[in-house]
C-alpha positions as CSV (number, residue, x, y, z in Angstrom):
1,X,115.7,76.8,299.1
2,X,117.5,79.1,301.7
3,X,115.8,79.0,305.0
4,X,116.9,81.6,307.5
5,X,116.1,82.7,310.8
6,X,114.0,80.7,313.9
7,X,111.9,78.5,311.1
8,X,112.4,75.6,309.1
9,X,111.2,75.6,305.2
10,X,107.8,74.8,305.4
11,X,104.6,76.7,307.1
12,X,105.2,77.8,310.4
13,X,102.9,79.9,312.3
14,X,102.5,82.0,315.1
15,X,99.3,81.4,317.4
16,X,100.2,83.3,320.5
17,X,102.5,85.7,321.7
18,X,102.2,86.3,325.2
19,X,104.9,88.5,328.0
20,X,106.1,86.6,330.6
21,X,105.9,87.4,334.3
22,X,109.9,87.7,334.3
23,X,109.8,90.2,330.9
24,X,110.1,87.4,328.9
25,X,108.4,86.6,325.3
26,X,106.2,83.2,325.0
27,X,105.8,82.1,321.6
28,X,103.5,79.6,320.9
29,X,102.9,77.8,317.6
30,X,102.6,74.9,314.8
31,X,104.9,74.0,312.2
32,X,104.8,71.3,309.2
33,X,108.7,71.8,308.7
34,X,110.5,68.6,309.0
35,X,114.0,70.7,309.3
36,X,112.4,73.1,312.4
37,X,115.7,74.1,314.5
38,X,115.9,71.7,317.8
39,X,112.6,69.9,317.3
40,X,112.7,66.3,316.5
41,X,109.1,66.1,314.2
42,X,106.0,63.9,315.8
43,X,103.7,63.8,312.9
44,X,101.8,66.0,310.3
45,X,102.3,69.6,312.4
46,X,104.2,70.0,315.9
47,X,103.4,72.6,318.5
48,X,106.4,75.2,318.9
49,X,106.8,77.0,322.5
50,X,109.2,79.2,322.3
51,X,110.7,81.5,325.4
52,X,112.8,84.5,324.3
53,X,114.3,86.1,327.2
């Protein structure tokens, strides 16, 4: 399987997009990838917050 981009392999989904005050983007999500870039897995599904500037 390739994986590409800001997800891992598995289901990853979007709950929230939000603008910041500062022109930012707030992502906030769940994943059930165990290879998720930067995130060191908790259990089942993790909550994602991601800040894109």
């Amino acid at each position: 399987m390739i994986c590409i981009g800001l997800m891992g392999c598995s289901e990853d989904d979007s709950i929230s997009t939000n603008e910041t005050v500062d022109n930012g983007i707030l992502l906030v999500g769940e994943t059930t990838s165990t290879n998720f870039p930067n995130l060191q897995n908790k259990g089942k599904s993790d909550a994602v917050v991601i800040k894109i500037k």
